[in-house]
C-alpha positions as a Python dict, from the first residue, in 0.01 Angstrom:
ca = {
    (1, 'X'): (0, 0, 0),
    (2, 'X'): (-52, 97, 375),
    (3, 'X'): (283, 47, 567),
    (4, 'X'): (388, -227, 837),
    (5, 'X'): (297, 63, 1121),
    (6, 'X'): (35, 147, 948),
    (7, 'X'): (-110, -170, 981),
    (8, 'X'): (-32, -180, 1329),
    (9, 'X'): (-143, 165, 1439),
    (10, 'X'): (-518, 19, 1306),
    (11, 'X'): (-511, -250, 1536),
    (12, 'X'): (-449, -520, 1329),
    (13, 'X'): (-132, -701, 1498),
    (14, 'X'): (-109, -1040, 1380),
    (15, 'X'): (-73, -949, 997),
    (16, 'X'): (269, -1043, 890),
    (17, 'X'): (481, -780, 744),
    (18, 'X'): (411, -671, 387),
    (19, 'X'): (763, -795, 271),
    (20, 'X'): (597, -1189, 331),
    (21, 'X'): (232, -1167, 173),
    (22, 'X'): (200, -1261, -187),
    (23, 'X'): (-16, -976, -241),
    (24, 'X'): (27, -635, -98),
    (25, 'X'): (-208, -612, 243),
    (26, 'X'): (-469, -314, 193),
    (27, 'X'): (-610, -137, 524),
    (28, 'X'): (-939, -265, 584),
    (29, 'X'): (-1023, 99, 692),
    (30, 'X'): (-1145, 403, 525),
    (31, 'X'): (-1172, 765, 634),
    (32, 'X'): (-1580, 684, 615),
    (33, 'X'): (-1626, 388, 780),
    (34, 'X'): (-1509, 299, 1131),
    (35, 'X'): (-1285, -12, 1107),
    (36, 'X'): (-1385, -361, 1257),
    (37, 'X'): (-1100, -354, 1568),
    (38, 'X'): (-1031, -622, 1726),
    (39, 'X'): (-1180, -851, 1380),
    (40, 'X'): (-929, -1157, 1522),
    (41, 'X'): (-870, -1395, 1227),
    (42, 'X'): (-688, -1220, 897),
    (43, 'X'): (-715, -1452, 603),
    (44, 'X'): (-355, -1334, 432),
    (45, 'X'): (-288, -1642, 295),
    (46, 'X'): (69, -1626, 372),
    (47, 'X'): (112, -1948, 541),
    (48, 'X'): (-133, -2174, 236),
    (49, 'X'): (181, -2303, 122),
    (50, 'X'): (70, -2149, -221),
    (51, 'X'): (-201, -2342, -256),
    (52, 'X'): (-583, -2320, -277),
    (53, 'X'): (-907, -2429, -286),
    (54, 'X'): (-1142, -2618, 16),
    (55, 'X'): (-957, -2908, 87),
    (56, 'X'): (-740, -2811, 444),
    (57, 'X'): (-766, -2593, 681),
    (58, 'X'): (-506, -2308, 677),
    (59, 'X'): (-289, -2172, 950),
    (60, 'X'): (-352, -1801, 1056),
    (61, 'X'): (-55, -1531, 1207),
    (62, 'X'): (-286, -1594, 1514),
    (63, 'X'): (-94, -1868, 1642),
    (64, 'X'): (-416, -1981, 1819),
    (65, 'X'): (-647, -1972, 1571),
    (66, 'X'): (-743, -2194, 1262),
    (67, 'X'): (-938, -2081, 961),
    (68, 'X'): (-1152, -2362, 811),
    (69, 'X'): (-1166, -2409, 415),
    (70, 'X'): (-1313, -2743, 427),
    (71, 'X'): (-1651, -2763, 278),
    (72, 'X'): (-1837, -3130, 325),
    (73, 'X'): (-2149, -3092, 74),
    (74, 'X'): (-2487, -3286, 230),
    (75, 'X'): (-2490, -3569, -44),
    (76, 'X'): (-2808, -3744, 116),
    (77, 'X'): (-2997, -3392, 163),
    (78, 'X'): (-2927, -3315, -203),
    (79, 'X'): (-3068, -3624, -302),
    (80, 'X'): (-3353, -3561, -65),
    (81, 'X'): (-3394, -3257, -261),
    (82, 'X'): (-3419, -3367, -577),
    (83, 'X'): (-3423, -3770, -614),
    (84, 'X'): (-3752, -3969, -659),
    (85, 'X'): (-3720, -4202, -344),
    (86, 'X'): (-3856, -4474, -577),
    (87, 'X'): (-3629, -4475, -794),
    (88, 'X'): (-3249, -4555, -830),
    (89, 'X'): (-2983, -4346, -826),
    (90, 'X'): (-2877, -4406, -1201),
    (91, 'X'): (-3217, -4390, -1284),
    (92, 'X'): (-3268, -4034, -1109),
    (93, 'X'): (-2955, -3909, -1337),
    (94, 'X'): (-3097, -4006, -1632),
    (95, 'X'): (-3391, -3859, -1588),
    (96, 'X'): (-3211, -3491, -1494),
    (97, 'X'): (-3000, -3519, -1719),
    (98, 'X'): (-3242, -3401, -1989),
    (99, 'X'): (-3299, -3083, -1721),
    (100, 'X'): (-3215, -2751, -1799),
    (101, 'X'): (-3049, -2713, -1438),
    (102, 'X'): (-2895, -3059, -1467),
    (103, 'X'): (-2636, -3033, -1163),
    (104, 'X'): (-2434, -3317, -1261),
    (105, 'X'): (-2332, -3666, -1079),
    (106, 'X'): (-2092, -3550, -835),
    (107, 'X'): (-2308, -3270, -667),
    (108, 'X'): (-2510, -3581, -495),
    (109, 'X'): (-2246, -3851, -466),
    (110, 'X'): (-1929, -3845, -250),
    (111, 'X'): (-1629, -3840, -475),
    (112, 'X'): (-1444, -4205, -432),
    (113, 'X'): (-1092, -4134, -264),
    (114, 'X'): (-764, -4129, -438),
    (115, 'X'): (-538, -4377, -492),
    (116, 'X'): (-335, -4213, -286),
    (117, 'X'): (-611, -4165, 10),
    (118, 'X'): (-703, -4532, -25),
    (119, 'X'): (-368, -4629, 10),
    (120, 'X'): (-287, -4432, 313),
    (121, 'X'): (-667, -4541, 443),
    (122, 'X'): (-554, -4924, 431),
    (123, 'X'): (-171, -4817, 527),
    (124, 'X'): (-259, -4738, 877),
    (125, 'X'): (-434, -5023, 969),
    (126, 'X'): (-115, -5155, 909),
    (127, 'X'): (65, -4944, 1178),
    (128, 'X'): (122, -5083, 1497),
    (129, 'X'): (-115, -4955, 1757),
    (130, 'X'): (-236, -4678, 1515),
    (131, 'X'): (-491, -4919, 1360),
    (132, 'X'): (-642, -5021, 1661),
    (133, 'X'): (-677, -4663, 1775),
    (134, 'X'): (-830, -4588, 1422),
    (135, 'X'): (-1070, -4824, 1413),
    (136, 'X'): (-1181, -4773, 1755),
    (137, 'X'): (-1231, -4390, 1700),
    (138, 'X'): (-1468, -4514, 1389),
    (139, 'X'): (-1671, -4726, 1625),
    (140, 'X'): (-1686, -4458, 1871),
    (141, 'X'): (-1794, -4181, 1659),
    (142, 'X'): (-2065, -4436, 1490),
    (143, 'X'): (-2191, -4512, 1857),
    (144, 'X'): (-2202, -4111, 1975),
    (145, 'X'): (-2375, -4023, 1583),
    (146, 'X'): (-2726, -4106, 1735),
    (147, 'X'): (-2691, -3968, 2133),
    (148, 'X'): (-2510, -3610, 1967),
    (149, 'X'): (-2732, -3355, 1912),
    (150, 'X'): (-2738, -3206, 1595),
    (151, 'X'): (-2477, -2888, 1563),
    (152, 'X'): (-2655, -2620, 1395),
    (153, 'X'): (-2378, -2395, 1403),
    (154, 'X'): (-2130, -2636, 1237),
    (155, 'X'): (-2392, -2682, 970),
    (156, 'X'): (-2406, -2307, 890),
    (157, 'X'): (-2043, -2248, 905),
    (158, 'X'): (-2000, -2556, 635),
    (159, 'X'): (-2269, -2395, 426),
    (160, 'X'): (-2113, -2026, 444),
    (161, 'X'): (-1732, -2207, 337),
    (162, 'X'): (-1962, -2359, 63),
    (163, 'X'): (-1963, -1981, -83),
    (164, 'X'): (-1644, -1869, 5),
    (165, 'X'): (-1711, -1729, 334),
    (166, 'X'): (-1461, -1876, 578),
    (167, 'X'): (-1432, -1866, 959),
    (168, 'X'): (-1201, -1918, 1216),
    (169, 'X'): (-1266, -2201, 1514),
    (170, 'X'): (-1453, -1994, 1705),
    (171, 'X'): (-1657, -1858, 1445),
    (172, 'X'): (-1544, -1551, 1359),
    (173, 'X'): (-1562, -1427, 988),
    (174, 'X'): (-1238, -1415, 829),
    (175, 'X'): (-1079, -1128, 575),
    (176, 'X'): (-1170, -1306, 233),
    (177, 'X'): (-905, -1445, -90),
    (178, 'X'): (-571, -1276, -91),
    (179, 'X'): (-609, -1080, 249),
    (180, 'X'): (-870, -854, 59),
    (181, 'X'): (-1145, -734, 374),
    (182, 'X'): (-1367, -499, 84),
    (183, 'X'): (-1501, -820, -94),
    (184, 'X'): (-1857, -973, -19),
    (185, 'X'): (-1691, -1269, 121),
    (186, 'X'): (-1473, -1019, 362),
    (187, 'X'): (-1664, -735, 405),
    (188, 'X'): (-1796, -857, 739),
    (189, 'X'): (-1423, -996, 869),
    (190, 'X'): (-1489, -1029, 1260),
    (191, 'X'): (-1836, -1087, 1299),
    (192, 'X'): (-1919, -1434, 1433),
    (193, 'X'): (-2126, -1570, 1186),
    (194, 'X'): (-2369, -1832, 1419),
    (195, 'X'): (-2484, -1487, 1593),
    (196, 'X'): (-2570, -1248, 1260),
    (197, 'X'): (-2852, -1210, 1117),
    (198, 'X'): (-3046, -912, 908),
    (199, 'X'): (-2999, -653, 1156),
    (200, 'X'): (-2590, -727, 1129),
    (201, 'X'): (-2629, -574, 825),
    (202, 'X'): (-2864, -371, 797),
    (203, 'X'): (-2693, -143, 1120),
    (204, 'X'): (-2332, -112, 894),
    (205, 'X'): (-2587, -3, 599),
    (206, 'X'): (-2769, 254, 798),
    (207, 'X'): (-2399, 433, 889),
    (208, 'X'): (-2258, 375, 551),
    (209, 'X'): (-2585, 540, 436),
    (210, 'X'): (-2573, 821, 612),
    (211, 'X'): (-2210, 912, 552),
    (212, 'X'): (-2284, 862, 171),
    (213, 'X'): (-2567, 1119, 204),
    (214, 'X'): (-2332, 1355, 377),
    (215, 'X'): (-2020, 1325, 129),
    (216, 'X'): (-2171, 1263, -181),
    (217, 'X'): (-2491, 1387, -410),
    (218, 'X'): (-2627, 997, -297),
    (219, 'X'): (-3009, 1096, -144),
    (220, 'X'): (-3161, 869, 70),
    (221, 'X'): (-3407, 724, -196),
    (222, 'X'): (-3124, 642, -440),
    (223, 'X'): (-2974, 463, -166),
    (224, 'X'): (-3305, 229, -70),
    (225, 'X'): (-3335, 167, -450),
    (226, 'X'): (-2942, -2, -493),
    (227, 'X'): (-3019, -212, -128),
    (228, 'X'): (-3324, -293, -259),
    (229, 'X'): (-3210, -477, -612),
    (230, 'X'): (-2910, -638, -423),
    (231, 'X'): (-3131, -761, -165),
    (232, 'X'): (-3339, -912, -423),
    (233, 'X'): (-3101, -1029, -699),
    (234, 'X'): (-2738, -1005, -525),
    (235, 'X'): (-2676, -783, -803),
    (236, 'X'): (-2603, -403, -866),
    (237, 'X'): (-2651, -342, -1187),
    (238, 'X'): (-2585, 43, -1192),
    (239, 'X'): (-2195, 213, -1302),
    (240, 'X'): (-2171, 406, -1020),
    (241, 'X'): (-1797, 373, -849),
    (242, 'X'): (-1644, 503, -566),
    (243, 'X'): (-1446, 707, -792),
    (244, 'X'): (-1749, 881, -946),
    (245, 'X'): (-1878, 965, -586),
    (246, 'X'): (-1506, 1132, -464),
    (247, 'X'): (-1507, 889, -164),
    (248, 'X'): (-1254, 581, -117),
    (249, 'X'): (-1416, 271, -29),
    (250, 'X'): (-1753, 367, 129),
    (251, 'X'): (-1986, 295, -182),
    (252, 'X'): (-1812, -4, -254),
    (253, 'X'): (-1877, -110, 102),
    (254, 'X'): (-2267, -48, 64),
    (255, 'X'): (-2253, -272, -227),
    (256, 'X'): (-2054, -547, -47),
    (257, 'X'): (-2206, -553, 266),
    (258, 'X'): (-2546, -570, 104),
    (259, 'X'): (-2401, -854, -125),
    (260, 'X'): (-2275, -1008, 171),
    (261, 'X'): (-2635, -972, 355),
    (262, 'X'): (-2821, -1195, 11),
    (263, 'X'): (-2578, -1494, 2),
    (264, 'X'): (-2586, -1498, 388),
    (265, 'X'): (-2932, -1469, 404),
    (266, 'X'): (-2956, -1769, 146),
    (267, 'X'): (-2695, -2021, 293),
    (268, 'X'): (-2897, -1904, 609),
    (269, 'X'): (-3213, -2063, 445),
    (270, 'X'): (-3036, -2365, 351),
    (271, 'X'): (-2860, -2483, 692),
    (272, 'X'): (-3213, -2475, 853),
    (273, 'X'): (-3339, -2682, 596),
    (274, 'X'): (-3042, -2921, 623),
    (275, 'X'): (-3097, -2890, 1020),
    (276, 'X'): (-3419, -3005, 985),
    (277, 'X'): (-3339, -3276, 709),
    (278, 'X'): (-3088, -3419, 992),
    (279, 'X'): (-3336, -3357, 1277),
    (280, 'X'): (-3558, -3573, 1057),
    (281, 'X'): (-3345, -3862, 985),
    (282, 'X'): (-3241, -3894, 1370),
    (283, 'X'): (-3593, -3897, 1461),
    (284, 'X'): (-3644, -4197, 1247),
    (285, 'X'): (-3380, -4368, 1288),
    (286, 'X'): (-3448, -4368, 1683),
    (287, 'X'): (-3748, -4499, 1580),
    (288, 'X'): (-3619, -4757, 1361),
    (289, 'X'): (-3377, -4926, 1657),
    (290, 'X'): (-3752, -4929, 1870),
    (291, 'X'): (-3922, -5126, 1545),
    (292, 'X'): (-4123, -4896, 1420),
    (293, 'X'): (-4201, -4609, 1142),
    (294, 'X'): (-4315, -4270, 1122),
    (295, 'X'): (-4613, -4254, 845),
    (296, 'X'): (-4731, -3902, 924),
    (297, 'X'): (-4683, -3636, 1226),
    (298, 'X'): (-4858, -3796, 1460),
    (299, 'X'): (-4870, -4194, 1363),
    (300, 'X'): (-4632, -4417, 1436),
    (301, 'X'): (-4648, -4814, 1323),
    (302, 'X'): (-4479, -5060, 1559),
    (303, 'X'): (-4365, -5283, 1269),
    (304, 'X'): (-4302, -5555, 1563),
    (305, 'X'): (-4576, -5563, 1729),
    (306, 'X'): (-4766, -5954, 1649),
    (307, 'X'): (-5087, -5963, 1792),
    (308, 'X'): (-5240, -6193, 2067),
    (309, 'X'): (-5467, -6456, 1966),
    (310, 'X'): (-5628, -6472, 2363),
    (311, 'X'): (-5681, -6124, 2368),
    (312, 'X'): (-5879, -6123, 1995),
    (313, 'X'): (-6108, -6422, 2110),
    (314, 'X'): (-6176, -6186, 2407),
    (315, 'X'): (-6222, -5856, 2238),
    (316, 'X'): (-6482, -6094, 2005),
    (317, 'X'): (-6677, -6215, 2249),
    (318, 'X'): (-6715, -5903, 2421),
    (319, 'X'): (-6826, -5660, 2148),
    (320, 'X'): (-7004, -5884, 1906),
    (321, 'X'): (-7340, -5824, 2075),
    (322, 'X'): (-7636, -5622, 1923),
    (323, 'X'): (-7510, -5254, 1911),
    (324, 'X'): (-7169, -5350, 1972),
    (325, 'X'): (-6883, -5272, 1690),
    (326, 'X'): (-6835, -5612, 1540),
    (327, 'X'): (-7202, -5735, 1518),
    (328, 'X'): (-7291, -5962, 1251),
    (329, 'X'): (-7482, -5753, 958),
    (330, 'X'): (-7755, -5911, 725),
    (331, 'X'): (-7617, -5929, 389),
    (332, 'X'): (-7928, -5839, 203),
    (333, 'X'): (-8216, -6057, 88),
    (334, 'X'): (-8093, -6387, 191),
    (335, 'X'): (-8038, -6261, 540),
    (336, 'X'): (-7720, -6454, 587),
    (337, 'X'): (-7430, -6192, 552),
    (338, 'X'): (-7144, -6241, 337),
    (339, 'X'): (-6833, -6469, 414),
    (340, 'X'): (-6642, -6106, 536),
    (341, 'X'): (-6917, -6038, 757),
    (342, 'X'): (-6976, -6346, 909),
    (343, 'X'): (-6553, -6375, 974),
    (344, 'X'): (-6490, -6042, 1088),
    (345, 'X'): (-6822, -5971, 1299),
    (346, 'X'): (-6989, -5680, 1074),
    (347, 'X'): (-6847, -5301, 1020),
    (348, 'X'): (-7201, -5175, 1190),
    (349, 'X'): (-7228, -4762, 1211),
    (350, 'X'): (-6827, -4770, 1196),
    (351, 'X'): (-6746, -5059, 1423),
    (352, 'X'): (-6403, -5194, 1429),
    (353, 'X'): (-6209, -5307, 1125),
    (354, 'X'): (-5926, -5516, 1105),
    (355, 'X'): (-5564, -5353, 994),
    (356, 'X'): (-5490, -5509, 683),
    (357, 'X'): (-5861, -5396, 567),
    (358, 'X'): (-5740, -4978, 659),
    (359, 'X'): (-5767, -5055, 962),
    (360, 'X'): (-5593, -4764, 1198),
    (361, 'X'): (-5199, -4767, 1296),
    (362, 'X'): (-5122, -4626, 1665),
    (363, 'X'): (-5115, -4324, 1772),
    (364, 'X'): (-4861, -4172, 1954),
}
């Protein structure tokens, strides 16, 4: 257990002294790896209140910082996901329910609140004042929903607390459960997550690499073969240990950093698709408040539109003439046409044809 000066001579000021944690604060340094100075945010989980879980954000020693547990699962992307639009959402169930990877009711419906929640929900409207206030902040935030644009990085940050992976309000990574930083949720304390990406990781992995190469009987090809399987499964399957190797922490870092690098990777994957789901759903329901509907990338029905008697007499009379896209067609021996073709002018070398017979939507 490193010391209180210890733990300030790394540069880490705003852990509280050891004599407050629950659980004894390890350095987040080794004598292989440089440390992450000036990481910020230090989950120590000395001011939870003892508690746990994803349900309230928690107070950090940084006096102006917040760490963020609270993960708000995408209910209607889920469903998107997985529901047939056509049918209902008991009937979806029932059908998945006979599925091997059956995920259960509550991954695509929003709990109902508490008795307690409900009862402070209707308390307040009770409040003098506060009610008013309350109810106006509901109509405000339903009239900004469709002028906001979409936050991607709020969307990613959810998805990451999702796995365990929390962050502070400005983004920043946070040390992971218990104020342990060599964990796949903490490896990468101090990062900010919206600006990571592959080559985040893959830099720390090049230096851990080479020091492992340098300390240890690890070659380079050994090396590429244990990123490789955790980049593909999120799994090392080998015994090796850091014991085994004579070194600290730094092979347990390779394998946490690279675990860290496959479940960011994947919650990466999944914000953009949720991005997109949302980017989607905006899109049409702009569309909807103008009367009309999106049937494929580039048509667009006005569902209002009514058309105008004058301007059909006058698009008759003007292109019902030999040649022209609604002239009259024989309709075979008799040489009188059918009822169709006599009422709607002919369908002559792909003339004209009225909507509800396929005819064409607009085009935007």
């Amino acid at each position: 257990m490193a010391t209180d000066q210890e733990i300030r001579d790394a540069g880490l000021k705003f852990i509280p002294q050891q004599k407050y944690l629950q659980n004894p604060f390890e350095l987040p340094t080794t004598p292989e790896e440089e440390p992450v100075i000036n990481q910020g945010i230090v989950n120590t989980n000395a001011f939870t209140g003892g508690g746990g879980g994803n349900d309230f954000s928690v107070y950090n020693p940084d006096p102006n910082s917040i760490i963020n547990r609270n993960y708000q699962p995408n209910y209607d992307y889920r469903k998107s996901v997985d529901y047939n639009p056509e049918l209902s959402d008991l009937q979806n169930q029932k059908i998945m329910q006979g599925t091997a990877n059956f995920k259960g009711y509550d991954y695509y419906n929003k709990p109902d609140p508490t008795g307690v929640e409900k009862l402070l929900g209707q308390a307040i409207n009770y409040v003098p004042y506060i009610g008013t206030i309350k109810r106006g902040a509901e109509f405000l935030g339903n009239a900004l929903q469709g002028v906001m644009p979409i936050n991607e990085r709020a969307i990613l940050e959810n998805e990451l607390r999702g796995a365990g992976i929390y962050t502070d309000d400005i983004g920043r990574i946070a040390i992971g459960p218990d104020g342990k930083y060599n964990t796949p949720e903490g490896i990468m304390a101090g990062y900010n997550a919206y600006h990571m990406n592959d080559k985040t990781f893959d830099k720390r992995t090049a230096n851990i690499g080479k020091s492992l190469q340098d300390r240890t009987s690890l070659t380079e090809q050994q090396i590429n073969d244990i990123v490789n399987e955790i980049s593909e499964t999120g799994k090392y399957s080998g015994d090796l240990t850091d014991e085994d190797l004579g070194v600290k922490n730094l092979f347990s870092n390779l394998i946490n950093v690279n675990k860290a690098k496959f479940n960011f990777r994947n919650k990466k994957i999944e914000s953009d698709k949720i991005y997109e789901f949302e980017k989607k759903r905006k899109e049409e329901e702009k569309l909807a408040k103008q009367g009309k509907i999106r049937l494929g990338d580039n048509l667009v029905q006005d569902t209002t539109y009514k058309s105008d008697p004058a301007l059909s007499r006058e698009g008759r009379k003007n292109y019902t003439g030999k040649g022209m896209a609604f002239e009259k067609q024989s309709g075979g021996v008799t040489g009188k046409g059918t009822a169709n073709e006599r009422n709607y002018g002919g369908r002559k070398d792909g003339g004209r044809v009225g909507y509800k017979h396929g005819g064409l939507a607009s085009i935007l």
